[in-house]
Each structure stands twice: as C-alpha cells, then as structure tokens.
N, C-alpha and C positions, 0 to 999 in steps of 0.2 A: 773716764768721765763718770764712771757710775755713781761714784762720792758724792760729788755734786748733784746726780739727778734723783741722788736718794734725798738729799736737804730740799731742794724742791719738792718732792713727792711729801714728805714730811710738812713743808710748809706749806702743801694743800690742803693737808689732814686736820680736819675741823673735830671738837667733839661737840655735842648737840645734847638738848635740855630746854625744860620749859621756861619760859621768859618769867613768868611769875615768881619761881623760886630757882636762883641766881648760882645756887650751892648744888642744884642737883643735876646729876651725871648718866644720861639714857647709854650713850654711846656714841661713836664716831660715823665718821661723812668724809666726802672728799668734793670738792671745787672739780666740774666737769667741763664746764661752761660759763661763759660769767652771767652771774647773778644765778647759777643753780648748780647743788649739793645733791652726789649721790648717796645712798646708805642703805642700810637693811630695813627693809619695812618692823622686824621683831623688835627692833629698839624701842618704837615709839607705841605709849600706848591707845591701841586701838582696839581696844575690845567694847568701848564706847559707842565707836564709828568713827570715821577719820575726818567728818565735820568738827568733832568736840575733842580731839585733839588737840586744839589752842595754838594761840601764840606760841613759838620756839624761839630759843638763843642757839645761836650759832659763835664758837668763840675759838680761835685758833693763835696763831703766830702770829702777833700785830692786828687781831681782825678779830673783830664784838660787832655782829649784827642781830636785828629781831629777823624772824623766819615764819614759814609755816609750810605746811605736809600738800604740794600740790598734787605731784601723781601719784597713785601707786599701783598696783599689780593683783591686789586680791590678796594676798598671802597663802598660804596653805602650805602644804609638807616638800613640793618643788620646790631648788633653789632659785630657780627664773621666777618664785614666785614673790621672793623673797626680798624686793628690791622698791624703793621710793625717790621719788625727787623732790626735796625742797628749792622752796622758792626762795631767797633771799628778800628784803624788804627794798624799796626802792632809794637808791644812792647806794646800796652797798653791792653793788654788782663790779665795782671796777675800783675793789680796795686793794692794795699792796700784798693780794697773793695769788700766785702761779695757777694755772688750773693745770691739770694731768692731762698727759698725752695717752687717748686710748691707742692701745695697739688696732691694725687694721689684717694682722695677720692669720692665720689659717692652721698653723702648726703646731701643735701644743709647747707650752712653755716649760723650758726646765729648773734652772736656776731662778727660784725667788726671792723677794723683801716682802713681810708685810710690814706696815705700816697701822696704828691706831694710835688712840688716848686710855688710859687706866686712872682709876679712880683709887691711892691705896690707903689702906685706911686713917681714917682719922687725917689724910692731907688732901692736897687741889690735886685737880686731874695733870699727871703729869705724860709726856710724849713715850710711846715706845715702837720696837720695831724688832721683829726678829726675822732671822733667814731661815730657808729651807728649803725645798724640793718638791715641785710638780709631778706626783708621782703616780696618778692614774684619774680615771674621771667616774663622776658620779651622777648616774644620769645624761640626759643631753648636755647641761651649764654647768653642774657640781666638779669643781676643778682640787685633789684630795691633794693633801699636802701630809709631806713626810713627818715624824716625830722629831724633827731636828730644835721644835721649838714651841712652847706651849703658851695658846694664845688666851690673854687673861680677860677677863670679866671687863668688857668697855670697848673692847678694840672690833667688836664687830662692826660692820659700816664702812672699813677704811679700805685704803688701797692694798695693791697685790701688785707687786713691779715686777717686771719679767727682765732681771741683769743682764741674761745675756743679750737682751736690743733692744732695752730700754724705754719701754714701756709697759703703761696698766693696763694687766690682761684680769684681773676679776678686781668684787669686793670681797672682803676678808667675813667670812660668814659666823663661824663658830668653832670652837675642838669639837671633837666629833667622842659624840658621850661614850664611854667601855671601850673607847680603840685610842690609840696614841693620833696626833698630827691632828689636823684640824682641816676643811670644810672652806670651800671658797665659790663666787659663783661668777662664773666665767664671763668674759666682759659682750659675747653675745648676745646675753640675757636681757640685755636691753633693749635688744628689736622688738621684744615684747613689748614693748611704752607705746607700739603703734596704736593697740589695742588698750592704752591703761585708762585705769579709773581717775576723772579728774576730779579734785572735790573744794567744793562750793563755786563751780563755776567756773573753775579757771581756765582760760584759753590761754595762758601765755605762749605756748609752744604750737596751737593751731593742734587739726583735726588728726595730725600726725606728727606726737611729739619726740619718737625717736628720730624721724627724719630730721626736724626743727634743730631739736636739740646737737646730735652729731654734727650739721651742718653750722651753725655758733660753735659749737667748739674747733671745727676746723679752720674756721676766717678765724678764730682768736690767736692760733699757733701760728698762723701764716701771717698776722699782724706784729705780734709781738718778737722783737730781734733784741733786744737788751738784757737786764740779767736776769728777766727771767723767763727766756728763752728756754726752754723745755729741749728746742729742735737743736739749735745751736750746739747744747750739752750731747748732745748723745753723737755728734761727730760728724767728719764728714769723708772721703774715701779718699785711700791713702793716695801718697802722694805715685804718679804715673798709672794710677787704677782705674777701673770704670767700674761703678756699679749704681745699682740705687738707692742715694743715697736716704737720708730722715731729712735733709731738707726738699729733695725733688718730691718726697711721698705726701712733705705740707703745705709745698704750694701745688702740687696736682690734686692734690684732696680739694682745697680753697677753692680753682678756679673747677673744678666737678659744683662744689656745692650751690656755684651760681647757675647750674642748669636745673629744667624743670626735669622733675623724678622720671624714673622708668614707668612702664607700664605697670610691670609686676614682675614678681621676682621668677615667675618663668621666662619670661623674657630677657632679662636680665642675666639668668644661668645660661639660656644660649648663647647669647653674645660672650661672656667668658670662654663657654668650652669653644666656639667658635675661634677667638683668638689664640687659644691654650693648643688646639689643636686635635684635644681629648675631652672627652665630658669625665667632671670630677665627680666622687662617689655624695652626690648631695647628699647632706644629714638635713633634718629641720633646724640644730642648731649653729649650721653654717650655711641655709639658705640666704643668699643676698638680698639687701632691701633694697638698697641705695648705690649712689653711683661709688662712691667711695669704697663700696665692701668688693667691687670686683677687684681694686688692687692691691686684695690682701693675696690673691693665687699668682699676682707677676714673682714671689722669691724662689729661688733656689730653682729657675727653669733653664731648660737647656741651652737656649738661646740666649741667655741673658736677662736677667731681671727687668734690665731698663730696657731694652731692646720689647720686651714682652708687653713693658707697661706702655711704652709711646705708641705701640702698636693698640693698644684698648682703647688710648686716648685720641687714637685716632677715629676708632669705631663707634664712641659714644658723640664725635664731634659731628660725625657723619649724620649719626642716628636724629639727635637734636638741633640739627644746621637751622630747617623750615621757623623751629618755636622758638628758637635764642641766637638769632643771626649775630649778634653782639656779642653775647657771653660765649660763643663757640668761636668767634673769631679771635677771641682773647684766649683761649684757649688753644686752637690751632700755632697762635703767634709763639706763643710759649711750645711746645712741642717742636714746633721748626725750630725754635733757639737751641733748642737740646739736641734735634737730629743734627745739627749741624756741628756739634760737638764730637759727636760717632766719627770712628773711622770710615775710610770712604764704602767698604764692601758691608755693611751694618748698617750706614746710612740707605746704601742699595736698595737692601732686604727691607727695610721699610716702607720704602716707597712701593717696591713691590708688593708687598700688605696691603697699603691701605687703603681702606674704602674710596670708590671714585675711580680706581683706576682702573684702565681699560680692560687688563688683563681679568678683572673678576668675574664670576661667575652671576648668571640673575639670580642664582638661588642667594648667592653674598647681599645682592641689592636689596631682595625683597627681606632677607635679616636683618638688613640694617637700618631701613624702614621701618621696620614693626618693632624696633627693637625702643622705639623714644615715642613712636604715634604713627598712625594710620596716614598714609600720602593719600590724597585726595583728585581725583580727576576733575578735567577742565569740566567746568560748570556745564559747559554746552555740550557734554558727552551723554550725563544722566539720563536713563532711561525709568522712568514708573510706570507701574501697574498698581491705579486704586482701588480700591472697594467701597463703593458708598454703601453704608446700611440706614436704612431708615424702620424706626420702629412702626408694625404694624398699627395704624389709626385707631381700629374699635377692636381691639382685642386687650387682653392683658399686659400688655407688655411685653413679651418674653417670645415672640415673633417677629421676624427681618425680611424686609425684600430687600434684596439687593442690586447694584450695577456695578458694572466691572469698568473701568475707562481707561485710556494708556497713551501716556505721552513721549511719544518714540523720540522724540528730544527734545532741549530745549526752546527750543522756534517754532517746534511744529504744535497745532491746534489738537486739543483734546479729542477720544475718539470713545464711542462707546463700543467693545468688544462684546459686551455679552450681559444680557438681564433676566432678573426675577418674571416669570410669564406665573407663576401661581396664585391665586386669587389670596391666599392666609398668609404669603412668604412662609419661611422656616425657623425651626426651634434653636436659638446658639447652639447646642449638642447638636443639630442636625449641619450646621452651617462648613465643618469642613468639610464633608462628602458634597454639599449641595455647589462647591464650588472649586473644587477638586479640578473636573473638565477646563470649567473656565480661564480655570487660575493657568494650568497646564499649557493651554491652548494659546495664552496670552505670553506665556514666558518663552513660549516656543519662539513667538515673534520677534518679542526682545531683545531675547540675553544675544550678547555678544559674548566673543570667545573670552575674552579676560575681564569682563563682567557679567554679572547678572542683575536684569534690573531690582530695582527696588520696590517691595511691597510698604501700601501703604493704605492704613484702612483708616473709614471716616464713619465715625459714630458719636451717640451719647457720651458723654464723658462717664454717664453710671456703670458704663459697659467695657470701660478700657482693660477691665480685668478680662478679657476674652482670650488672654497668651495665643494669639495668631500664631508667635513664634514657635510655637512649638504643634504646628500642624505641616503636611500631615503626621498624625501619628501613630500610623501604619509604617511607613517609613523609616530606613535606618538615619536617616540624614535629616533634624526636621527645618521647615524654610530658616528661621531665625539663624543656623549654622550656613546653612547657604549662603545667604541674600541679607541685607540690609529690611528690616521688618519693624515699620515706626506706625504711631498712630497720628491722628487727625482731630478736630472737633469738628462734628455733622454742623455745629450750627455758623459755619463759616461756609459759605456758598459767595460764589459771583468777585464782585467787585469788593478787594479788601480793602476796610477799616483805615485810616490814618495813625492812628494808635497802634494796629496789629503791623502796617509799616515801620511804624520808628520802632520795636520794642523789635523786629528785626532788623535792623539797619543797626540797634543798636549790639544783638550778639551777633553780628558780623563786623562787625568794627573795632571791639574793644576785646580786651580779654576776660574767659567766661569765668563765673564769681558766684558759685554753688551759697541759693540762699534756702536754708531751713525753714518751711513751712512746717510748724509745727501742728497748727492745728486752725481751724476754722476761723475760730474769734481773733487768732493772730494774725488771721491771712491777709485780710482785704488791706489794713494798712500799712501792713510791710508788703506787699505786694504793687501798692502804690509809690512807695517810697523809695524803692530799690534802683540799684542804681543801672545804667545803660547794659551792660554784660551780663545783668544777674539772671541765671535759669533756678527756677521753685525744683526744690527736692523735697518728696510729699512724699513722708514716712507710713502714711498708713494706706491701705491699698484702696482702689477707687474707688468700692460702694461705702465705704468711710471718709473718704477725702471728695465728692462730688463736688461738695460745695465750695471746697476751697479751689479744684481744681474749673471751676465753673467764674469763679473769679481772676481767677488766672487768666484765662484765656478773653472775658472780661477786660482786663487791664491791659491785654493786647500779646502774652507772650505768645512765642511758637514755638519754643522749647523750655520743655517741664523730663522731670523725673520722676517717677512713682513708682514705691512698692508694690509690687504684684500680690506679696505676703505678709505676713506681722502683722494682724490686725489686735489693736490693742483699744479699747476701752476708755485709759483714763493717761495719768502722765508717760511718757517716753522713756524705753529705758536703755539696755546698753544696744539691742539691735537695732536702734535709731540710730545710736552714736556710730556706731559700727556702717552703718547709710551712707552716713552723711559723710563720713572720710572716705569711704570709697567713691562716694561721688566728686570728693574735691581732685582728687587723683585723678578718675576720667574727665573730668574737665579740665585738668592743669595740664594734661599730657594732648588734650585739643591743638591744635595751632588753631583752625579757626568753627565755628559752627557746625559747616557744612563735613567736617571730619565727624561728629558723632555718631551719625549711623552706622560706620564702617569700625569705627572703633566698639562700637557694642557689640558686631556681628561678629569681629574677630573674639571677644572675651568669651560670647557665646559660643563659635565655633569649639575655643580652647576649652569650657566649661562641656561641651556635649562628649571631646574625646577623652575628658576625663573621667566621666561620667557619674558631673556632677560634685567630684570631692574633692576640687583643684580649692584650694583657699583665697587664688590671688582670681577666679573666673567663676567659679560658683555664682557671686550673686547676681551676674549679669543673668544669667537665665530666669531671676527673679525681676528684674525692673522692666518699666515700661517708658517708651522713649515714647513724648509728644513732638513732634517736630513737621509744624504747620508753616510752610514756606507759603508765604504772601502772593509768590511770582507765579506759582502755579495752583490758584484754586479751585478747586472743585465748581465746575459749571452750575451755573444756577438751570436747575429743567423744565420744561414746558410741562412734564406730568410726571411731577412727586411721587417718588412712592408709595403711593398710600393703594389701600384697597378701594375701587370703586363703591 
C-alpha cells in the first residue's frame, strides 16, 4: 500500500507564498491537522518579525486557500528550531485534502520518501518527491539522509514518509551545504510548540499548542474511513495474525486525546517504564508529553505489542477514572472489545496487569494516582495548622506578631496552640526561627501517619511573597516538599462574606478555568466578570500584583495563583506565557478545588529532588497558592495583634 499512501502524502504537500503576489514561490508545507500546515520556519520571511509577514497562499492538489504564520519556534541554527504552523483561513480547514499521519513511534526510521514542490525555471511550481535513507541523526531532531537524492531549491517544509510503516516521521529541511544527502527534522520537534511563539495573538491551539494540535490530528484520522483514509492505507494484520495494528493505534490515540493531559512528562515516563517493565534510556527528544506519546514504546516488545499497549491503556484509564468518568469509560469499553479478541492465556495476563486488581501492589496504586492528579482525602479528614500574622500597629511595617491556631478536623472548633508574647513581634527574616518551636510542636499533634497536616498562613496580601514553602531552611526537606503549604488574606476574619461563598461553591462545582490577570487596570473587571470556575493567575509577583490581588479577594475568590518571581515593569513576555500554560495544566489535571494543594506539594516535592532543574516541577517552587476556604476562617479575636 505504500503507492497509495505516497499519493496521499503528496496530496498533503502544500507549496506556500505570499497572498499578494500569486507567482511567487517560498516553499512547501504539509496538512497536519485541519485547518493547519506544518513547514520550515526559513521559508518564510521573517527577518522583519513574524507579525509583518503577511497574508500567505496556500496552494496544493485541488486546494487555493489564504493563510497566515501562527506559531513558530524562534529559529536559530537547531533544527527543532526550525519549524512553523500556519493557520489556514476560515472555511478552508476541511477542503478535499488528506492531512498526514504523524508517526507515534520511537525507533528511528529507515527507508524514506521525501515529498515537496519545486519552482523550475521560467515554469509553475511543479510536485516532486525523492527516496532515500535514514542514515544517522543530527543532533536531538536532525534526522541526516543518505545521498540517494538531491533535494531541490522549494521542497523544504514538506513531508518525510517513513515506507517501512508508513508514516511522517520529519519535515524535509535542506541538503546539507559540502556533504552529499540532505537534513530532515524529526517529527518530535514539535513537542517544542508547547513552548512556541504565537504571533498577533493567536490562541487557536490554546496555551498548549502541541498538545491541541496532535490531539485534532488524531480525532481527524479516527474520523476519516473513505479514500482518504491515511489508516485504512497502511493495512491491517494478516490474515490468522495478532498484532497492533494502524487502525487499533488511531482509535487508541482518538479515545486517549479525549482525556485530560498528564501531569508532566515525569509522570508520564513512569507510568511507561512501569508498564514496560524497564525504564527506557530518556533522551529530551523522546521525552513524552502526551498521552498518545507513551504508545509509541508498546512495538516490537516481548509480550506483544498490543498485549503491552491494552495494558497502558489500562493504566492511564486507571490514572484519569476520578476527572473523565465518561471519556475513561469509553475507553475502558473499547479495550475490553480488544481483550476479548486475545487468546484466553493473554486475555489472563492482562487482567492480571491491570490497575484495580487485587493482586497489585500500593506502590502500583499510588503510581497510578499521581500519574493523571493528586486523589484527595474525605473532606472531614483534613487537618490545619494556621499562622495568623498581623502587621505591627506603630511600627514600619516590616514587623509580625503572630498566632499559631489548629483545626484537628473538620467538626472540631478552632484552637489557639501558641502566640506572639513580645511587645515589637518579629522581622519576616526573623519569622522562620521565631516559629520553628511552634510550628514543630503543633505538627507533632497533627500529622497522622499518611498525612501531614496542612500549613496555612494568613497575611497581607503585600507579604505573600514570604516562600513559607521553603522553610525551614536549615533543613534538608523544606515544609513546601512535605506538606501541603497555601496562603490566606489576613483581611478575611469571622463570618464569611456571601460573595467569598459563591466564588467558592463556584470552583468546587464547576471545572477550574485559569484566568490571566495581567495587570491591574485589567483586573477589577475581568475579575468581575469571570466566570463560576475561573482561578486569577497573577504573573507578577505580590508586591507588584497587591492591587490586583487585593481585588481579587475583593470579588470574593479563594483560589489565586501568583508568581513568586519575574517581576517585570511594563508588557508581559514569554515567562508570563510560559505561567500561564503551566497553570492551565495544573488546573486541568484538578478533579476538583480541594485537589490543589496536594497537587502543588507533590510538583514541589518532585521540583526539590531535583534540585530545581526538573522542567516539568521547577516552577511550582516559584508560585504561591491562595486558597481561602470560606468553611474554615480564621476566628475573629478579642485582642488583635497589635502592640499595646
């Protein structure tokens, strides 16, 4: 069938050009997704900026649409760098051509096709395609190609088919200048788009557009069964055979892309080597993102491919049951259709697998847990330890008395464990030794054996920059990696608020909807206007964000996000962008509110054993979790903190 799935792959192959002038010829693209075209970022010119790039034409096989330059990657001398996604214009996302079937596999590829357009002289762009060989790599993504065929002036941008299983594993780069063969950039390189530059705004793909995007191209292949069927073409397992086939990998892709993402791709690499058996040699450019990347490691295992993969897909059903009760049960339903196809001693071995069953181990449980979101204990378990601070009355500001108070459970009445007796209170630098004892003395009481209670301090909101979490710091372990470690607003005492009710009733009800405070003047009325689930994600850290975050709590929220760091000045730039998608992510991987503490504590945990240079838990050691539960506030007292 490869014949065919080369005239498909061909009939995805766009060449690309400014819409203004009709005749001229950048280079080629390829249909990933409908309504979006991958290509080389070097085609297009951006030495202007990729705002004044312009209008594009898109023009292929049956297909003339206008376009324009939405993501791209930065460029630079990387070939992961080297990569863009056009936007198609609206109504041409679902015109009469094929998108390309990316590979999801793991092994490098041998046998190639590329695929592009050529411009030759003095005629129209006309199609070409030559074959060759995968013959070593370049870099992390640079995939080098043999001298079997010399790739001409036009064709960079286009696809790279892998014959032997039929699929596009790069884009087709350049010849490679003094050496024979040419330069390809490996279809991983895309994970990179989690991170890309969007430009003039375009959200089409959301705060994480390789996830968006992979997952549209997956429901696309698993919709499409006619001729141009991508899956269909590449076959299916002979006849008396079992294995896994290209259609089991795109409707398991499809019914994955309907769950919410992993935590992060540490997570994610467990759960593989977990089912694998063996932990695979991570690179960075076969870290997993998505749920779909872990079954690129079910081929060629010992058990069996499909054995291996109904086995993942049982694990990630497991993982996500609590936050996609629906979309996991469509999932499980299909899985059982398959196991039940297995012989009976394979059907066995799976059931012996998978997650749920009796035989497994707590270590299996609690992997499988953390491996989609944080499981949450019955409401009436929690145990707190708060810190009230109050700023010193007729001093400078920059002095605290403090009280310590602990609510050994849900029913039980607040208690005061231990207080400020000094006349000045203390210095914030003085405040972790000055409550050291206390704190010690109180968690003594608390923690239960498979919890520890939760610290929870209540202050100024000028002051949330205090990183509690990260006391003591004598300490190899600091509270934040222990214990769940959220903050308060001091000015919420006694009897709560009917506002600060509904705005929690409303993210305990709905699902949580990370809204971008950007700044001040924006805040108060998008902050009013937001909808029942939305938590403020405040980019610039609290003695820059007071106001907005003073308005927040204002408007009645009890869960906020904010920078600990990046304090910036004037507009937002990529480590906002960078915030704010990792905020969508902790909040999509929530099931409900009361999961975010434990979910922070665990990134932070994984962020402190890294020490700090994990990419997927680093920045949780920088954020500050508000999270002001209406049920239990902070007693109003007969004698305020203040100095006599």
């Amino acid at each position: 069938m490869t014949g065919q799935l080369e005239q498909l792959a061909m009939r995805a192959t766009v060449w690309i050009g400014p819409d203004t002038q009709p005749g001229l010829f950048w280079g080629s693209g390829f249909l990933v997704a409908p309504g979006w075209v991958l290509t080389c970022a070097h085609i297009l010119p951006l030495a202007q900026g990729a705002e004044n790039v312009g209008v594009l034409r898109v023009r292929g096989h049956g297909f003339d649409a206008g376009a324009r330059l939405a993501y791209w990657l930065g460029g630079g001398t990387d070939p992961e760098q080297d990569l863009a996604l056009v936007r198609l214009a609206d109504g041409a996302a679902h015109g009469p051509v094929a998108c390309v079937r990316l590979t999801d596999r793991y092994d490098p590829p041998h046998q190639v096709t590329a695929f592009g357009w050529r411009m030759p002289s003095g005629g129209a762009p006309q199609r070409w395609s030559g074959y060759s060989e995968c013959n070593g790599r370049d870099g992390s993504y640079g995939l080098t190609l043999a001298p079997h065929m010399e790739i001409p002036h036009g064709a960079s941008g286009g696809p790279l088919l892998d014959r032997d299983h039929g699929v596009v594993v790069g884009v087709v780069k350049a010849r490679r200048k003094g050496q024979d063969g040419g330069l390809a950039v490996a279809s991983t390189g895309l994970r990179g788009f989690r991170d890309a530059r969007a430009v003039d705004g375009e959200d089409g793909l959301g705060p994480d557009p390789y996830t968006a995007l992979i997952r549209e191209h997956d429901r696309w292949h698993h919709r499409v069964t006619g001729g141009l069927s991508w899956v269909r073409l590449q076959g299916e397992p002979a006849a008396g055979g079992r294995r896994w086939a290209a259609r089991d990998g795109a409707e398991a892709s499809a019914l994955l892309a309907d769950l919410p993402p992993p935590v992060s791709s540490a997570d994610l690499e467990q759960m593989i080597s977990r089912v694998l058996g063996y932990e695979p040699l991570w690179e960075d450019a076969l870290a997993p993102v998505d749920w779909r990347d872990g079954l690129g490691w079910v081929y060629d295992q010992p058990d069996g491919a499909e054995v291996v993969a109904l086995h993942y897909l049982l694990a990630v059903a497991h993982a996500c049951r609590r936050r996609a009760p629906d979309a996991v049960a469509e999932l499980e339903r299909w899985v059982k259709s398959r196991i039940e196809e297995l012989p009976d001693f394979l059907a066995a071995l799976l059931r012996e697998r998978a997650p749920g069953d009796a035989r497994r181990t707590p270590d299996d449980a609690r992997f499988a847990a953390g491996s989609c979101g944080a499981s949450v204990p019955d409401d009436e378990e929690e145990r707190v330890v708060a810190v009230e601070l109050e700023p010193e009355a007729y001093g400078p500001g920059d002095r605290f008395h403090w009280r310590v108070w602990s609510w050994p459970d849900r029913a039980g009445m607040p208690q005061v464990l231990a207080e400020d007796t000094g006349g000045e209170g203390s210095l914030l630098s003085e405040l972790p030794q000055a409550l050291d004892r206390p704190l010690r003395n109180a968690f003594r009481q608390l923690d239960a054996e498979q919890r520890r209670a939760r610290l929870e301090l209540a202050l100024p909101v000028e002051h949330f920059g205090l990183d509690a979490h990260t006391w003591p710091r004598s300490a190899q372990t600091p509270f934040g990696a222990q214990r769940q470690v959220v903050l308060r607003s001091l000015k919420r005492r006694g009897e709560p608020a009917d506002v600060w009710q509904q705005r929690w009733a409303g993210v305990t009800a709905n699902a949580l909807r990370a809204l971008p405070v950007h700044s001040s003047e924006y805040a108060r009325e998008a902050l009013e206007e937001a909808e029942p689930g939305a938590v403020p994600v405040l980019c610039r850290p609290p003695r820059q964000s007071a106001d907005s975050l003073t308005d927040a709590i204002g408007a009645g929220y009890s869960i906020a996000l904010c920078s600990l760091r990046g304090e910036h000045a004037r507009a937002c730039g990529t480590d906002c962008g960078e915030l704010y998608g990792r905020a969508v992510q902790l909040l999509g991987v929530a099931d409900s509110a009361m999961a975010l503490p434990e979910l922070l504590r665990s990134l932070r945990e994984r962020a402190d054993a890294e020490g700090g240079n994990g990419e997927d838990s680093a920045w949780a050691a920088r954020l500050a979790l508000l999270y002001d539960d209406p049920r239990r506030p902070i007693p109003v007292s007969d004698d305020l903190l203040e100095s006599p």
